[in-house]
C-alpha positions as CSV (number, residue, x, y, z in Angstrom):
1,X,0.0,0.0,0.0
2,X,1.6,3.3,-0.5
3,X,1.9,6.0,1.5
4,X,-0.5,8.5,-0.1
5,X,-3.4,6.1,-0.1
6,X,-2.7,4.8,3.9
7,X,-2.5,8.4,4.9
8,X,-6.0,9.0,2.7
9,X,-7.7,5.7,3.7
10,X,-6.6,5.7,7.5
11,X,-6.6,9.6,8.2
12,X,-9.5,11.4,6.9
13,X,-12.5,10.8,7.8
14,X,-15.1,13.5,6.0
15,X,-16.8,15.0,9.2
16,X,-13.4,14.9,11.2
17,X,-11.6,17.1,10.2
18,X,-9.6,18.1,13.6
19,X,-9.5,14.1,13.6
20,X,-8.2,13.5,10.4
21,X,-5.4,16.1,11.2
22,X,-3.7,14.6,14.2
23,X,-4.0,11.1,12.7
24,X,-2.4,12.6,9.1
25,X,0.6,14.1,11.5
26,X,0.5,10.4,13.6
27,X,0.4,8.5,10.8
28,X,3.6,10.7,8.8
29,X,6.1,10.3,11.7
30,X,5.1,6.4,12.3
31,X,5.9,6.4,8.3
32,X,9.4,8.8,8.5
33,X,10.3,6.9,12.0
34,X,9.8,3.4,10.2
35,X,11.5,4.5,6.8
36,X,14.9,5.7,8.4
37,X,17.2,7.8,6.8
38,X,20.7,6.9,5.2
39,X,23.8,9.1,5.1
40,X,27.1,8.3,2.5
41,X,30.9,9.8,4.2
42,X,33.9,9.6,3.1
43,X,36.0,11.1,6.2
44,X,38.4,14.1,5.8
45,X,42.0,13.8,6.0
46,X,42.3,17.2,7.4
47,X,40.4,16.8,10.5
48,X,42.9,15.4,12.9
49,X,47.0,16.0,13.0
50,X,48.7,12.4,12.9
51,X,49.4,11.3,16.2
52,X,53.2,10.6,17.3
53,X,55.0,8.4,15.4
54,X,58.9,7.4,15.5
55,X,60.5,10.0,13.4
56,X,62.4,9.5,10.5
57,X,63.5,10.7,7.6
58,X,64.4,9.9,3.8
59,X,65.1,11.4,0.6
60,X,64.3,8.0,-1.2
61,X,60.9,8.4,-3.6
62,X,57.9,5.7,-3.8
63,X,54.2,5.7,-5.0
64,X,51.2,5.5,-3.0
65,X,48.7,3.1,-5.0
66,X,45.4,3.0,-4.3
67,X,44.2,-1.0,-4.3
68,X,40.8,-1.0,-3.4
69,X,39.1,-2.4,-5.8
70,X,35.4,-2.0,-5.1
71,X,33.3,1.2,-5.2
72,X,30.2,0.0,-3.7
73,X,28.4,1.7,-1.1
74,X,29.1,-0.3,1.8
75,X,27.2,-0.2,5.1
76,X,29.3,0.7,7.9
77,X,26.7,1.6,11.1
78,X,23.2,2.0,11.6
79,X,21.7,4.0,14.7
80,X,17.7,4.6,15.3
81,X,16.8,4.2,11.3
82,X,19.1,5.9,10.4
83,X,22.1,3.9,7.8
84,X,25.8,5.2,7.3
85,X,27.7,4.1,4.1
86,X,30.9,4.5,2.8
87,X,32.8,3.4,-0.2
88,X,36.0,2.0,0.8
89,X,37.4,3.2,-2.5
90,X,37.2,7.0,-1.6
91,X,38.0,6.0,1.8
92,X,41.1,4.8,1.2
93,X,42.2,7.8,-0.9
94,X,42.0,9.5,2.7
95,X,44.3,6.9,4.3
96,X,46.9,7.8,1.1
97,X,46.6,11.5,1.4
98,X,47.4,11.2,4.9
99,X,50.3,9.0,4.4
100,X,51.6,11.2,1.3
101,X,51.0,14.2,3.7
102,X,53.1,12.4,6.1
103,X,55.7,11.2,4.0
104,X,56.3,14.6,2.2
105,X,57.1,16.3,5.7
106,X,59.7,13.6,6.4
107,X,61.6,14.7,2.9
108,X,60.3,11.6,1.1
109,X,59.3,12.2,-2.5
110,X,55.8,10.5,-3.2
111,X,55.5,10.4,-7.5
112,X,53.5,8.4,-9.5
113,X,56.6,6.7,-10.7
114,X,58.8,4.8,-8.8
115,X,60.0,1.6,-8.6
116,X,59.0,1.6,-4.6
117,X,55.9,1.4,-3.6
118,X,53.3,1.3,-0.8
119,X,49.9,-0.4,-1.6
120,X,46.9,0.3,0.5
121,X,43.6,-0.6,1.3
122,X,40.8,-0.2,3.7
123,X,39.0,-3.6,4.1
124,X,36.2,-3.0,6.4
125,X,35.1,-0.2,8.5
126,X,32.5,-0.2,11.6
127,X,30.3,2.2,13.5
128,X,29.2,1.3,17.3
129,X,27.0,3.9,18.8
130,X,26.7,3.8,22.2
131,X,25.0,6.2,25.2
132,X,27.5,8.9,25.5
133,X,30.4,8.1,22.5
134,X,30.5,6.6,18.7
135,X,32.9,4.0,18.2
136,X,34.8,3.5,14.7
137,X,37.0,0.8,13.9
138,X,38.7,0.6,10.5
139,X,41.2,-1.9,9.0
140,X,43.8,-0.6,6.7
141,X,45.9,-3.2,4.9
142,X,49.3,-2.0,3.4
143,X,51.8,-3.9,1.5
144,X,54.9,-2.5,-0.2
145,X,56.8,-3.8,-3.4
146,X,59.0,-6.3,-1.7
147,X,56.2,-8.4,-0.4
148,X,55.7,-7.5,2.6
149,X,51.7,-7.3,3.8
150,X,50.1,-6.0,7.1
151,X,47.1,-5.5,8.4
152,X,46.0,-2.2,10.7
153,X,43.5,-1.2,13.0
154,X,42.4,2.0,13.7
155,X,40.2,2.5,16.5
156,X,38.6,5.7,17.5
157,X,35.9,6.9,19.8
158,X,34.0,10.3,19.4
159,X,31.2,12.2,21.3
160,X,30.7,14.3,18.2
161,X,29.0,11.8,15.9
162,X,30.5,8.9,13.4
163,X,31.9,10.7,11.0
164,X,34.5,12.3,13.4
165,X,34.9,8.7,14.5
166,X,35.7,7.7,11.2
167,X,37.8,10.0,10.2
168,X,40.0,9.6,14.0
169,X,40.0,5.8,12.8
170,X,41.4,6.3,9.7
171,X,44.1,8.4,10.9
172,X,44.8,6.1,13.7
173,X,45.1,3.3,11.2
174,X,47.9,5.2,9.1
175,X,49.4,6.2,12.3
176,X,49.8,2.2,13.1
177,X,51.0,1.7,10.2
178,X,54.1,4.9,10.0
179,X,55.2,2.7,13.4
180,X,55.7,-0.6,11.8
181,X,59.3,-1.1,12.1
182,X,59.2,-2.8,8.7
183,X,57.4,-0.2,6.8
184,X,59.7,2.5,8.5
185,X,62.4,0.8,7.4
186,X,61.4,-0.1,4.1
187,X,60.6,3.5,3.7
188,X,63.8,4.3,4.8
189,X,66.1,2.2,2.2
């Protein structure tokens, strides 16, 4: 049954008009509380400074590749109707432009070119909304041109909603990653 016809056939009837007014308004915010809204974010890689990592520095070059594969809309929390998606894709263009920030102001020379490389991709990403905080959790999986592959996780909580979450997460995530010992090194040489 659609909505125009239930709000007609259940609202209105002809000599109730005060009636058929409160049930129209009831009967719209059962219908906008039981259809739920759904939001798309892709979070900002300008929101948060990187937190502390070893320092280093290089003047060696690589290329930040981008190996998510999928651009779906992916659901990544739901909270009282409402749905949050994201498309792991864009999200891990973040978790590069973060890195590349990061890399740039520790003299490293990120091209398009080079023969050393860093792949990355975010593999899932989770909203938990509790009482007072939103949790997000994201995975970030890196692997550079000698073979060697990791996984990351990037947790972050925020009172602010879950798109601050998620954009904490993802710079957590990169974060984790700038103190592998193995990518720090391999970044290094």
């Amino acid at each position: 049954m659609r909505a125009e016809s239930f709000i007609n056939s259940y609202c209105c009837a002809p000599n109730l008009m005060g009636l058929c007014l409160k049930r129209c308004i009831l009967a719209f915010l059962v219908l906008f509380i039981l259809g739920g809204c759904s939001h798309q974010y892709t979070p900002n890689a300008s929101t948060f400074a990187l937190e502390s990592i070893p320092e280093f520095s290089t003047a060696k070059s690589i290329t930040l590749r981008n190996t998510q594969s999928s651009t779906n809309e992916v659901l990544f929390g739901a909270n009282m109707g409402h749905k949050f998606y994201g498309n792991y894709q864009e999200w891990t263009n973040t978790a590069i432009e973060i890195t590349r920030r990061e890399l740039i102001e520790r003299g490293m020379d990120v091209t398009s070119d080079s023969q050393k490389s860093l792949n990355l991709s975010i593999e899932s990403a989770k909203g938990t909304f509790g009482t007072w905080v939103v949790l997000c959790e994201i995975t970030l999986k890196a692997e550079t041109s000698e073979g060697y592959i990791k996984t990351y996780l990037g947790e972050n909580r925020s009172p602010e909603g879950l798109f601050r979450a998620a954009d904490g997460a993802i710079m957590r995530a990169v974060a984790e990653m700038l103190r592998d010992n193995e990518i720090v090194e391999y970044l290094k040489k």
